[in-house]
N, CA and C atoms as a LAMMPS dump frame, in Angstrom:
ITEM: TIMESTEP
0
ITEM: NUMBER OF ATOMS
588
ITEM: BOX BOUNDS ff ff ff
-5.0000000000000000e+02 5.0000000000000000e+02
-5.0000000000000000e+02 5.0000000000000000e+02
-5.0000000000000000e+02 5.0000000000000000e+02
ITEM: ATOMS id mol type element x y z
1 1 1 N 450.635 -183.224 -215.396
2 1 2 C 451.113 -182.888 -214.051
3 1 3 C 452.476 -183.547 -213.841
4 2 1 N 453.245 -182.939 -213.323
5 2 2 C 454.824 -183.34 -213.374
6 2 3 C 454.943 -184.315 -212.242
7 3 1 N 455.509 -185.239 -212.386
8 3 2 C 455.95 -186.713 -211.194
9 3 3 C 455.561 -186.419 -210.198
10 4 1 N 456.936 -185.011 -209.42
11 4 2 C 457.229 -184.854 -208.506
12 4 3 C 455.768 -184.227 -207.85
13 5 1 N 455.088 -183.552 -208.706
14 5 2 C 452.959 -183.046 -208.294
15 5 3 C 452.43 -184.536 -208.1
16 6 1 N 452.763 -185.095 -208.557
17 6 2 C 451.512 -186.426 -207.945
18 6 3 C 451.986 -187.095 -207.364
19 7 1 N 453.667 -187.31 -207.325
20 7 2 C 454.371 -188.38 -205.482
21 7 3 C 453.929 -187.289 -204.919
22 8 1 N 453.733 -186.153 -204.705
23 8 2 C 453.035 -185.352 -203.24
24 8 3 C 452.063 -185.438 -203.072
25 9 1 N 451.123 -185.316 -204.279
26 9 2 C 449.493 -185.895 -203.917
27 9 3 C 449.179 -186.977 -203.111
28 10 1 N 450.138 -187.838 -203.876
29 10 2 C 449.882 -189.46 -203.465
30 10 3 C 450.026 -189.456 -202.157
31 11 1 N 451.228 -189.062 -201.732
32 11 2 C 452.093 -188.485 -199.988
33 11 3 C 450.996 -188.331 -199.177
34 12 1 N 450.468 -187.278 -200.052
35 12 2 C 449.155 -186.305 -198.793
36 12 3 C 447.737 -187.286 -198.61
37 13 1 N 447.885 -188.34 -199.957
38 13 2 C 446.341 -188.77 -199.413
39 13 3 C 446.807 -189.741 -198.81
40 14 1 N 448.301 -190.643 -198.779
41 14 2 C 448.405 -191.606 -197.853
42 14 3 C 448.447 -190.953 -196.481
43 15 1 N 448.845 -189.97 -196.241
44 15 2 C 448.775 -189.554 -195.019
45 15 3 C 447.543 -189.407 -194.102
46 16 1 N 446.064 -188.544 -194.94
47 16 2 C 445.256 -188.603 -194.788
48 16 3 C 444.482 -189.673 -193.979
49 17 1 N 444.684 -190.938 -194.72
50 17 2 C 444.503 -192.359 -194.745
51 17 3 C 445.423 -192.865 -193.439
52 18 1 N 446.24 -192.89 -193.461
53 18 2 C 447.314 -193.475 -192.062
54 18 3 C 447.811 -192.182 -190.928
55 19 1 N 447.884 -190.97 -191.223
56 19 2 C 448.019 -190.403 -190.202
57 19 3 C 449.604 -189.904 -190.654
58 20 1 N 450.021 -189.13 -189.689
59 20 2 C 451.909 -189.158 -189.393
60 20 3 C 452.463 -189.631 -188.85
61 21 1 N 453.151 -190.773 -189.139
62 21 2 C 453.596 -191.176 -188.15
63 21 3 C 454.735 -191.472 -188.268
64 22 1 N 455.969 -191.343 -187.389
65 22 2 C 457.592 -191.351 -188.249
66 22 3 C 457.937 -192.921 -188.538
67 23 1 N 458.595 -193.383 -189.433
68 23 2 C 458.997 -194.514 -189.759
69 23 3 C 460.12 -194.527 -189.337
70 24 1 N 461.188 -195.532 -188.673
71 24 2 C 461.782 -196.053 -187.694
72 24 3 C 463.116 -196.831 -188.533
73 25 1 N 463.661 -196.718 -188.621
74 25 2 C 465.413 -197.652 -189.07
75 25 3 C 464.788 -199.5 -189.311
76 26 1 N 463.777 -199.997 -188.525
77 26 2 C 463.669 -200.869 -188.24
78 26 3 C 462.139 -200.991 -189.12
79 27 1 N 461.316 -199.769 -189.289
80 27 2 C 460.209 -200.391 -189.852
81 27 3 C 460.545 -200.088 -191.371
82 28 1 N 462.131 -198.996 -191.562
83 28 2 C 462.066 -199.37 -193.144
84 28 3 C 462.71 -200.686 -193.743
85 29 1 N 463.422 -201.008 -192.813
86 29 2 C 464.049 -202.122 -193.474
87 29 3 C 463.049 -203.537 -193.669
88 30 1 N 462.045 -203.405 -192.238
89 30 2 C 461.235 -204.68 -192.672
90 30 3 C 460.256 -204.296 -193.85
91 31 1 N 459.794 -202.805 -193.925
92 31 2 C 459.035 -202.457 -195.133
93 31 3 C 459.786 -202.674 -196.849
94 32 1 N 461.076 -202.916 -196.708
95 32 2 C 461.82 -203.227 -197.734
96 32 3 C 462.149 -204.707 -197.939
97 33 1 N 462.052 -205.259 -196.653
98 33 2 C 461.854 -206.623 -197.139
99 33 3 C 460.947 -207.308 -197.424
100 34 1 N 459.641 -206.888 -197.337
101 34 2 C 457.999 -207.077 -197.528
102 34 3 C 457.607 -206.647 -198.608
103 35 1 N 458.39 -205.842 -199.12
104 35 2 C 457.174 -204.844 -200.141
105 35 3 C 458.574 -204.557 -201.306
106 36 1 N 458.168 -203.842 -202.498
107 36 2 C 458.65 -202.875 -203.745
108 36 3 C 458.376 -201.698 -204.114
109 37 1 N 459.401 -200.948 -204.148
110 37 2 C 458.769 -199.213 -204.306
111 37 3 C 458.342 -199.283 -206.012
112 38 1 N 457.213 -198.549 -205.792
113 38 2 C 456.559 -198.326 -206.842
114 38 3 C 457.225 -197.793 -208.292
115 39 1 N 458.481 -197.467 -208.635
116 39 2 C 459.277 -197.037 -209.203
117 39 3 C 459.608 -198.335 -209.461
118 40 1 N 460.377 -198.723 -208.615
119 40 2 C 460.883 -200.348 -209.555
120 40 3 C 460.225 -201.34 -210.262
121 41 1 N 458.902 -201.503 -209.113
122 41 2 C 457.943 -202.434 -209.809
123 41 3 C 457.58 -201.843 -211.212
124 42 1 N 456.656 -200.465 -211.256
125 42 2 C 456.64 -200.077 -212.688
126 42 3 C 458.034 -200.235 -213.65
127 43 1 N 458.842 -200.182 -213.284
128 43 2 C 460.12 -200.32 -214.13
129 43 3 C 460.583 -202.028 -214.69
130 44 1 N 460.265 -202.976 -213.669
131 44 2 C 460.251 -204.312 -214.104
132 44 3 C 458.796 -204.636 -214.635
133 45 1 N 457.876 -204.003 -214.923
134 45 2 C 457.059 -204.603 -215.265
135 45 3 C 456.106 -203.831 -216.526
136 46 1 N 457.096 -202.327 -216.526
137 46 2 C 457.119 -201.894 -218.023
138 46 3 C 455.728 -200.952 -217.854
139 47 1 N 455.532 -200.376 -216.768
140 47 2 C 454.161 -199.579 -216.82
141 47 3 C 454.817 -197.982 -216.33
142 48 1 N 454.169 -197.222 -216.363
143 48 2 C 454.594 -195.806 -216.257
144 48 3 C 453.939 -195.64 -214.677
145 49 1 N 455.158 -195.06 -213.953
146 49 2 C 454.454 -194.92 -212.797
147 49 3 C 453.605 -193.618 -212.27
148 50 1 N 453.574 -192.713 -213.686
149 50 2 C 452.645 -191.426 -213.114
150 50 3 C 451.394 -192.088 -213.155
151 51 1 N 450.954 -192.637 -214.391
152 51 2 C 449.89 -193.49 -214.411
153 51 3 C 449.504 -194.458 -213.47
154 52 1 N 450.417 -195.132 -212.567
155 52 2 C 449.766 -195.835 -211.909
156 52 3 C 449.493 -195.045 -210.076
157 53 1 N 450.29 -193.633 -210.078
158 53 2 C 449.702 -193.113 -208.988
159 53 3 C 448.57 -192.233 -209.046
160 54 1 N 447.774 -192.079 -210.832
161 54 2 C 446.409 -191.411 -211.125
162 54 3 C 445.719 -192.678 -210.824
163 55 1 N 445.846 -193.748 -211.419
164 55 2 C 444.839 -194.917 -211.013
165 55 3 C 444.951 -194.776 -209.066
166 56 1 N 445.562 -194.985 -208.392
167 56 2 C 445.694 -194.649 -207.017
168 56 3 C 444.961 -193.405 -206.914
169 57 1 N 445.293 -192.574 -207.086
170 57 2 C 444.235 -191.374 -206.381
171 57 3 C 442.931 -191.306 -207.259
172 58 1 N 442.636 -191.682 -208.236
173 58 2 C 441.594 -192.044 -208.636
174 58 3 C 440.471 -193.55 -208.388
175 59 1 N 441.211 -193.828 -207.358
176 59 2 C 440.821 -194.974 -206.574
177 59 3 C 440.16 -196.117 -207.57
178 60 1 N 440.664 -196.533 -208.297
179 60 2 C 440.932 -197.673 -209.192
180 60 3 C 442.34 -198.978 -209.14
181 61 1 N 442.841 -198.224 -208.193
182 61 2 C 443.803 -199.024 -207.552
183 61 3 C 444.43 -198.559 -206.402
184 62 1 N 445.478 -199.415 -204.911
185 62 2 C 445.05 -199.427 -204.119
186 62 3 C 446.471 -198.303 -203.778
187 63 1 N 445.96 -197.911 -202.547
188 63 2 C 447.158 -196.54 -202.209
189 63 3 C 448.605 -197.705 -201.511
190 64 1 N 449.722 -197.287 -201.832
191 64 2 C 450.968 -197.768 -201.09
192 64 3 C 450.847 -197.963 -199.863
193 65 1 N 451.038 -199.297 -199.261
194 65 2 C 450.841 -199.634 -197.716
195 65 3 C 451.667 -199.11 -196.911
196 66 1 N 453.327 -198.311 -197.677
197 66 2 C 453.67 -197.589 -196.598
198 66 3 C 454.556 -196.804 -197.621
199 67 1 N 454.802 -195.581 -196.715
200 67 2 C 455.604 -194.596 -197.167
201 67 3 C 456.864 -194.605 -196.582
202 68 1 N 458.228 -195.291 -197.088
203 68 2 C 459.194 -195.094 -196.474
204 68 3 C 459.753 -194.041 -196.02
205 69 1 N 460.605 -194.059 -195.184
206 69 2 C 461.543 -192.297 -194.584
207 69 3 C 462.048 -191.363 -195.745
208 70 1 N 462.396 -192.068 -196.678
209 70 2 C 463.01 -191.732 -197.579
210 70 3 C 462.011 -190.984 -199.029
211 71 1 N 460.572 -191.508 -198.829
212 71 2 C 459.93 -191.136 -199.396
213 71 3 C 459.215 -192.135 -200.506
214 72 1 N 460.294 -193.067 -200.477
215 72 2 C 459.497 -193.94 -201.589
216 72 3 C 458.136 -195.215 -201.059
217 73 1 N 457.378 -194.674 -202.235
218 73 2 C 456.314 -195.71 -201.955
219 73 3 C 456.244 -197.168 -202.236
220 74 1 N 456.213 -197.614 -201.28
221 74 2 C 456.207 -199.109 -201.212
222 74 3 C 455.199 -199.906 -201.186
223 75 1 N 454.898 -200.953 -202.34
224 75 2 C 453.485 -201.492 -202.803
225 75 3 C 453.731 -202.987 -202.514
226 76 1 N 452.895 -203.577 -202.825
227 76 2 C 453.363 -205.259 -202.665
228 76 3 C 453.736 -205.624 -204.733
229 77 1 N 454.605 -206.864 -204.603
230 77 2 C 454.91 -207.271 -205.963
231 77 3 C 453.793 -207.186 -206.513
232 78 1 N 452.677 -207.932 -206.235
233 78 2 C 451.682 -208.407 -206.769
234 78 3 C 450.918 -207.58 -206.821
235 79 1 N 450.836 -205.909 -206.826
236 79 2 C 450.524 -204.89 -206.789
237 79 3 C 448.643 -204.911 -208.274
238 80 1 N 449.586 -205.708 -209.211
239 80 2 C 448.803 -205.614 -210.182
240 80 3 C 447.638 -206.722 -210.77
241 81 1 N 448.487 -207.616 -209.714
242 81 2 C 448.179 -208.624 -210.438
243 81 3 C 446.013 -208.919 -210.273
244 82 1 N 445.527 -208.457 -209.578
245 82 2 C 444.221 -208.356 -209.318
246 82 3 C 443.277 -207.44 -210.263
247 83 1 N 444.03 -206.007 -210.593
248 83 2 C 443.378 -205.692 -211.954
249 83 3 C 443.402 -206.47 -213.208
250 84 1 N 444.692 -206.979 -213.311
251 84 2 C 444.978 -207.665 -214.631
252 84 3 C 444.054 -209.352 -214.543
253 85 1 N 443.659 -209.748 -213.413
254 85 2 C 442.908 -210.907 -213.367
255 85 3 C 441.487 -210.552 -213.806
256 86 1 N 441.109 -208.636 -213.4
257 86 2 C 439.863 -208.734 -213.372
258 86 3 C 439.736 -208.242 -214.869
259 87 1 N 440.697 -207.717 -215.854
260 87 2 C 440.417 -207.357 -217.1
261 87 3 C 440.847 -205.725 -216.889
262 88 1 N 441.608 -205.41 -216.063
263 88 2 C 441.991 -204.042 -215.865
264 88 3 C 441.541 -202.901 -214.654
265 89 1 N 441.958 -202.382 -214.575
266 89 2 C 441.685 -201.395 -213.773
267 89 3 C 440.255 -201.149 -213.862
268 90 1 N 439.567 -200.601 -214.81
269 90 2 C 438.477 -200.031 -214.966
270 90 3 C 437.388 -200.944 -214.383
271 91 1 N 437.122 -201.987 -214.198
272 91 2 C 436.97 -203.476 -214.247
273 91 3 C 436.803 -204.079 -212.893
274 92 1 N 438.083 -203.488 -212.022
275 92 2 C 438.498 -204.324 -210.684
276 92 3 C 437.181 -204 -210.084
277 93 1 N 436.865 -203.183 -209.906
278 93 2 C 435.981 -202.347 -208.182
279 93 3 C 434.386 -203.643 -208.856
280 94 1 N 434.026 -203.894 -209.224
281 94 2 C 432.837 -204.784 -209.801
282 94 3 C 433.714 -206.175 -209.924
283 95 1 N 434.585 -206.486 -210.36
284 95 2 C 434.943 -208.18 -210.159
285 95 3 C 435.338 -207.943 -208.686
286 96 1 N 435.765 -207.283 -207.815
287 96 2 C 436.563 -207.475 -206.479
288 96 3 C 435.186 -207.388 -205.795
289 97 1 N 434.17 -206.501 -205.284
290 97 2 C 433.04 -206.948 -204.7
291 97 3 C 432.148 -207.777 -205.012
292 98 1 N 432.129 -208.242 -206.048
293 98 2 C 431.458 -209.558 -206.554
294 98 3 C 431.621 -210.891 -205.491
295 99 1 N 432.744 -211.012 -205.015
296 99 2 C 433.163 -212.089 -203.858
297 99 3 C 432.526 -212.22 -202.854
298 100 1 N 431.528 -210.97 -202.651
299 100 2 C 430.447 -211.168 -201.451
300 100 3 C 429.6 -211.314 -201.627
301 101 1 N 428.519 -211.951 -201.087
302 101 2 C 427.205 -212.191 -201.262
303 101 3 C 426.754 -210.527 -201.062
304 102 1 N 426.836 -209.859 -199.824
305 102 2 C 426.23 -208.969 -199.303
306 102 3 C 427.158 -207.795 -200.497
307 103 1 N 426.239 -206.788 -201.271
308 103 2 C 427.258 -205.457 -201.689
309 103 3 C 427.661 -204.978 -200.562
310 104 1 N 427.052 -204.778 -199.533
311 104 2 C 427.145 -203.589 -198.644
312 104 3 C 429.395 -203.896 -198.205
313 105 1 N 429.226 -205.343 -197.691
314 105 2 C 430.339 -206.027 -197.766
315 105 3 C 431.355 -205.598 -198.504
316 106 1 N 430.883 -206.39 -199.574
317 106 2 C 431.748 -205.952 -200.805
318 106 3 C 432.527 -204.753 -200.931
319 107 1 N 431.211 -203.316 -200.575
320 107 2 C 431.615 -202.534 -201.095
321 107 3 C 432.606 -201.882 -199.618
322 108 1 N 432.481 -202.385 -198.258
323 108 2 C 433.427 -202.292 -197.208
324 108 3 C 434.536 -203.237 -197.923
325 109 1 N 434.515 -203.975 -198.002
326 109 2 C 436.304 -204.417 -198.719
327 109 3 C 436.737 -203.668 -199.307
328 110 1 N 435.861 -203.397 -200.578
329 110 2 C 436.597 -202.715 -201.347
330 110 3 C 437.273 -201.203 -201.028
331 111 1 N 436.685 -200.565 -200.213
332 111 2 C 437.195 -199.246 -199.495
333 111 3 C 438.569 -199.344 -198.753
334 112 1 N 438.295 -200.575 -197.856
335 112 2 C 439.586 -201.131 -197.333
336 112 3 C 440.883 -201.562 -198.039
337 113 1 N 440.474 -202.061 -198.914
338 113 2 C 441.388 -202.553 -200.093
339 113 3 C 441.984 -200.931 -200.408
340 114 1 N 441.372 -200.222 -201.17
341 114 2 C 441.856 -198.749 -201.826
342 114 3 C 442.69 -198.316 -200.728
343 115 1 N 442.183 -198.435 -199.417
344 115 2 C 443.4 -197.385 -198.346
345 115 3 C 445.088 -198.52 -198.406
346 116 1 N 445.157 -199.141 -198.651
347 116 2 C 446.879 -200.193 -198.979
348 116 3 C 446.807 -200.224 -196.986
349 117 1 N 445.7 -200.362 -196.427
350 117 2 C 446.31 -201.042 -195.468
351 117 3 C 446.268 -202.465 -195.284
352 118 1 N 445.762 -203.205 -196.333
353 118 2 C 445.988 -204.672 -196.029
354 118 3 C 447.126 -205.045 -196.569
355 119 1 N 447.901 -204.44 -194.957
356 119 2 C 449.462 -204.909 -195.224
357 119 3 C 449.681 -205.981 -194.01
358 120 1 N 448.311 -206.6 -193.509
359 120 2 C 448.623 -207.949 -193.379
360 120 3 C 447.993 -209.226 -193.87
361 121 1 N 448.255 -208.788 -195.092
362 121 2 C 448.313 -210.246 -195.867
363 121 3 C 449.31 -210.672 -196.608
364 122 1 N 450.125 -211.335 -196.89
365 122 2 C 451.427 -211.297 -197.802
366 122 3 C 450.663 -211.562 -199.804
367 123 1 N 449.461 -211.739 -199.895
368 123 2 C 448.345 -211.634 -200.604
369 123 3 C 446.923 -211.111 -200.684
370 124 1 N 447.473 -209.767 -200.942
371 124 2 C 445.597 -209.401 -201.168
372 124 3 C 445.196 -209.573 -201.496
373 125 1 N 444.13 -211.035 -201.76
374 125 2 C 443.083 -211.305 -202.49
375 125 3 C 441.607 -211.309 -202.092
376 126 1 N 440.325 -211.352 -202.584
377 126 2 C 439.243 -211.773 -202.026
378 126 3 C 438.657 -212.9 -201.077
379 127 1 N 439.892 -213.955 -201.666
380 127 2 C 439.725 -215.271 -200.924
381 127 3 C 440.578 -215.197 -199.897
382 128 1 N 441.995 -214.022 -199.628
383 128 2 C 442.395 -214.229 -198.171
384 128 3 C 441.752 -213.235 -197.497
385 129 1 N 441.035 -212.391 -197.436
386 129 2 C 440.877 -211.297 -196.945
387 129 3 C 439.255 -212.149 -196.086
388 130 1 N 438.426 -212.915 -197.114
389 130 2 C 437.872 -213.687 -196.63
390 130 3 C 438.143 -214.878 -195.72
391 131 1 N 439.028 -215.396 -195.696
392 131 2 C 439.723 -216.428 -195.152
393 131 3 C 440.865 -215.795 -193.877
394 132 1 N 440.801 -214.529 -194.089
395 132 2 C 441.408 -214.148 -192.788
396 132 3 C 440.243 -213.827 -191.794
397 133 1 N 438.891 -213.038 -191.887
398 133 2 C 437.852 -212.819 -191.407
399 133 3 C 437.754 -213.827 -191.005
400 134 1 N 437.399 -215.048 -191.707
401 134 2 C 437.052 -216.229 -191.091
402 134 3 C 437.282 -216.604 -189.887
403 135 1 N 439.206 -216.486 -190.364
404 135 2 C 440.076 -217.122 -189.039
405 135 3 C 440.088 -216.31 -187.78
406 136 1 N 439.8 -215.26 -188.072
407 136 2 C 439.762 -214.473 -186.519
408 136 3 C 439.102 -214.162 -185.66
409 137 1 N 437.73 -214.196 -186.675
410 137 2 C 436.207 -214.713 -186.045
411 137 3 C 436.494 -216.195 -184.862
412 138 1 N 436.786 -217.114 -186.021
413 138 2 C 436.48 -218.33 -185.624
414 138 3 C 438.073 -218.56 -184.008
415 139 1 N 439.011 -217.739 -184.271
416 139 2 C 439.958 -218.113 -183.296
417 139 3 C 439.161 -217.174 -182.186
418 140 1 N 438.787 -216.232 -182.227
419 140 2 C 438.131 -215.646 -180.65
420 140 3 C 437.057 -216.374 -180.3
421 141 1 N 436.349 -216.761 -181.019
422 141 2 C 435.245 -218.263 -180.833
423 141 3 C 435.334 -218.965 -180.114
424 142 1 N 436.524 -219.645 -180.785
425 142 2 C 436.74 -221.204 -180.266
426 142 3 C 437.783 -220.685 -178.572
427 143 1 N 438.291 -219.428 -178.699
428 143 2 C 439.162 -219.06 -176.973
429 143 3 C 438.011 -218.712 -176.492
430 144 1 N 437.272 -218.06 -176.79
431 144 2 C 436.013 -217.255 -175.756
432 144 3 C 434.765 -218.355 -175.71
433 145 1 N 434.699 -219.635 -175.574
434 145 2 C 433.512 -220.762 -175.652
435 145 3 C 434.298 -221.334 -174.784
436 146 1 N 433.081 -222.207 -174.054
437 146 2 C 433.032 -223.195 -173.036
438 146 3 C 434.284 -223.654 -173.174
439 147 1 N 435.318 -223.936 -171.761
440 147 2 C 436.439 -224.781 -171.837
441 147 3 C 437.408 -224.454 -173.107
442 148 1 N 437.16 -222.974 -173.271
443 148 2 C 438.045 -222.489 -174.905
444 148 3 C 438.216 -223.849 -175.741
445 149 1 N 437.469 -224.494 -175.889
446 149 2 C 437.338 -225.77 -177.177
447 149 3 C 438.483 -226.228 -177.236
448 150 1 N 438.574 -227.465 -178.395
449 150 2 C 439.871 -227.582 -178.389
450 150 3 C 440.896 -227.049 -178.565
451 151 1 N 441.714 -227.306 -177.7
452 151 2 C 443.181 -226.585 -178.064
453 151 3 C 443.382 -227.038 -179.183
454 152 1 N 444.031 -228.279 -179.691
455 152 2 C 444.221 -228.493 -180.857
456 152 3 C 443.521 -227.674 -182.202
457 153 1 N 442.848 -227.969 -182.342
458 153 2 C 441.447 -227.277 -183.437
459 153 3 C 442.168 -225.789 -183
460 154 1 N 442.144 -224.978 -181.688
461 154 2 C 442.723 -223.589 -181.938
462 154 3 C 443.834 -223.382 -182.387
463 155 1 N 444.817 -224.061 -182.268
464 155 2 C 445.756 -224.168 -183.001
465 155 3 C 446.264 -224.29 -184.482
466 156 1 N 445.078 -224.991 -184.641
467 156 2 C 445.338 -225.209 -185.854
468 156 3 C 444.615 -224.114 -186.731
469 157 1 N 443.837 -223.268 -186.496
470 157 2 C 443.125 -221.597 -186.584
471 157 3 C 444.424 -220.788 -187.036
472 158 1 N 444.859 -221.187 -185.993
473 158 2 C 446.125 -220.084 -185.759
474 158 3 C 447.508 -220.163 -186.605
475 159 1 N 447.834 -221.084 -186.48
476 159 2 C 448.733 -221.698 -187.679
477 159 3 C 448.089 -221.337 -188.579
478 160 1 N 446.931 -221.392 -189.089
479 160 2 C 446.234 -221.177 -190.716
480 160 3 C 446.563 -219.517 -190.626
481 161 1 N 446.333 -218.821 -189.791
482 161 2 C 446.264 -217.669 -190.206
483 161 3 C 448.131 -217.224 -189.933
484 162 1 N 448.535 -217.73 -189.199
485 162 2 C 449.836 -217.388 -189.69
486 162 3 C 450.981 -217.24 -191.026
487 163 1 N 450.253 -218.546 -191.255
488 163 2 C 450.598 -218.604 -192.695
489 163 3 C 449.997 -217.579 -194.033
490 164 1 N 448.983 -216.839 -193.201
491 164 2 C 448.302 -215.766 -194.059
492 164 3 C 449.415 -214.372 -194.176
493 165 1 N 449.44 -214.041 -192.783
494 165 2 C 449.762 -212.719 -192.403
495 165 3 C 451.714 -212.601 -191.924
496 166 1 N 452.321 -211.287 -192.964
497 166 2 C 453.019 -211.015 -192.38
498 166 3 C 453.319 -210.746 -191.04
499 167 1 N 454.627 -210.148 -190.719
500 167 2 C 454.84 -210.276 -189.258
501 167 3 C 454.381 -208.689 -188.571
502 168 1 N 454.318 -207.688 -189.735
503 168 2 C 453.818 -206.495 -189.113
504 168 3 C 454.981 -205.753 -188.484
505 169 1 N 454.985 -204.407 -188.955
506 169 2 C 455.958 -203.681 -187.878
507 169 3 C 455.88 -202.728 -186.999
508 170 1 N 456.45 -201.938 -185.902
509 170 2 C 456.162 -200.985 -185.224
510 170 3 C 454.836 -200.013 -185.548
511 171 1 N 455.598 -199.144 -186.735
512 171 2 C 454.814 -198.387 -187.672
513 171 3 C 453.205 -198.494 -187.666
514 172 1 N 453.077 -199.919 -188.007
515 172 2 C 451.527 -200.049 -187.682
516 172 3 C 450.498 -200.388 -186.799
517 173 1 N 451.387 -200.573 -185.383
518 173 2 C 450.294 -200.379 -184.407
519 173 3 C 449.983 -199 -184.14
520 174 1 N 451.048 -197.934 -184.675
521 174 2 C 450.859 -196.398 -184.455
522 174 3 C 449.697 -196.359 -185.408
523 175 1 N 449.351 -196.382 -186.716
524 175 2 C 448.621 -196.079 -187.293
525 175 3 C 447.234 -197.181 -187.203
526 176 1 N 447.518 -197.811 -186.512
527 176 2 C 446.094 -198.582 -186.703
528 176 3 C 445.477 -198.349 -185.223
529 177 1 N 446.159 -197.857 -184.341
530 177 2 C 446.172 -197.124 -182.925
531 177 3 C 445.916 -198.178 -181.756
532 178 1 N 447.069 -199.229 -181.819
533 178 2 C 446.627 -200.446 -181.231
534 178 3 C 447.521 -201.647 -181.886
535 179 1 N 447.05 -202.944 -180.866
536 179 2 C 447.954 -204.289 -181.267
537 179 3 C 447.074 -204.78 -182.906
538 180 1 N 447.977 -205.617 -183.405
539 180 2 C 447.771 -205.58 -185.115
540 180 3 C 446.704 -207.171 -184.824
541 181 1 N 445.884 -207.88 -185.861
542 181 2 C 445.665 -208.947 -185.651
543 181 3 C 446.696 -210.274 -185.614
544 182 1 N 447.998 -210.052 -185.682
545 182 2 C 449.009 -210.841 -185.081
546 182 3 C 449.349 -210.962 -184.121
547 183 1 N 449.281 -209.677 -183.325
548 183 2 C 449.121 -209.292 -182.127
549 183 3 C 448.349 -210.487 -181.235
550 184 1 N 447.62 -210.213 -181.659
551 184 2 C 445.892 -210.377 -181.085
552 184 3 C 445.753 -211.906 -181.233
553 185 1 N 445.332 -212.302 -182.23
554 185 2 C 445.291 -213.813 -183.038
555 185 3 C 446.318 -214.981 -182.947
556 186 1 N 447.699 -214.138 -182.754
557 186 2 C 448.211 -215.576 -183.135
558 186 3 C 449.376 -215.153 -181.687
559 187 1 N 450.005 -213.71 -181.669
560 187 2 C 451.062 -214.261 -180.56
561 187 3 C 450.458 -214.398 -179.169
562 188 1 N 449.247 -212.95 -179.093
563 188 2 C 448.678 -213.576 -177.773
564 188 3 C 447.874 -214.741 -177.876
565 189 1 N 446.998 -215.453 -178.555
566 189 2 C 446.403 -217.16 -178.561
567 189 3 C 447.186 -217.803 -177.636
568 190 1 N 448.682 -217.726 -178.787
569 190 2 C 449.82 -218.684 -178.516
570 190 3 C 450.266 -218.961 -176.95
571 191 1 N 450.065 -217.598 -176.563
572 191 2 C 450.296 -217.419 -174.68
573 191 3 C 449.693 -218.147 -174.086
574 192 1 N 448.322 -217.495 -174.703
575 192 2 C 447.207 -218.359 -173.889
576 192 3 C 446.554 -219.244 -173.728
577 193 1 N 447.007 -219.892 -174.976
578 193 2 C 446.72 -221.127 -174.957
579 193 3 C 448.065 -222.149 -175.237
580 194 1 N 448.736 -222.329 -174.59
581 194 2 C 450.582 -222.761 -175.176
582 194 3 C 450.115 -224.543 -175.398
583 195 1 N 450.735 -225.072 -176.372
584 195 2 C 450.188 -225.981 -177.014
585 195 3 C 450.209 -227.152 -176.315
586 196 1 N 449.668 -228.119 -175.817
587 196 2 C 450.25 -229.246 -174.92
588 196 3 C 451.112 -230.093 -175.23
């Protein structure tokens, strides 16, 4: 199948997955400073990129977190680095739900993982994806309990997960249909709870 047949495939199932939504002067440039189009990365790292958009639609690896204006798909660096930990592609979907006790879990990450919207983590791994759950659980917790607990201790929630999550752009409160968990977690907290 010729390139230009599977960047449209790829196109149509990210769309599927995120919707239409126009990308903005402002969400390509932060999507270019966040991320690598899939063309280059395969090119610095010596892999063929028809092959790595059959592993993508063959859901063995994860779809591009965004589609620039321009058309190119934009992945994170570390795009690979999670098959190649687990022994390859073939490999990942069984070492990546393994991280949960529960399959059922597991196998919800792993679905999540395949759509490339965990484009707020500046690392997709098992242990942040877990460790972000954690933190957002535990930050509406500790605001929504008696006397919202300590401030301090929430703060320090929040800071942890900042340090997790990019800053997020326009683009994806359209597609996620709503404020992002940065939104949510860390700039409104920050309001509402302003530090003493």
């Amino acid at each position: 199948m010729p390139e230009t047949a599977l960047k449209q495939q790829l196109a149509e199932r990210f769309h599927e997955v995120n919707g239409h939504h126009p990308m903005t002067d402002a969400d390509d440039a932060y999507v270019s400073r966040q991320f690598v189009s899939l063309e280059e990365l395969c090119a610095v790292d010596g892999r063929d990129s028809d092959a790595v958009r059959r592993l993508m639609l063959g859901q063995r690896l994860p779809l591009p977190g965004y589609l620039r204006s321009d058309g190119a798909e934009m992945v994170p660096a570390d795009l690979f680095a999670l098959a190649d930990e687990a022994g390859g592609p073939d490999r990942l979907e069984a070492w990546f739900t393994a991280h949960w006790a529960d399959p059922m879990t597991g196998k919800t990450e792993w679905n999540a993982y395949l759509s490339g919207q965990y484009v707020c983590l500046h690392s997709v791994t098992p242990a942040a994806i877990r460790r972000k759950d954690y933190l957002t659980t535990a930050i509406h917790s500790a605001a929504d309990g008696p006397d919202a607990g300590p401030v301090q201790r929430l703060h320090l929630l929040i800071d942890e997960l900042d340090a997790l999550e990019p800053a997020f752009t326009a683009y994806d409160r359209l597609r996620f249909g709503g404020p992002t968990s940065r939104d949510t977690c860390i700039t409104g907290m920050r309001a509402r709870f302003p530090r003493p």
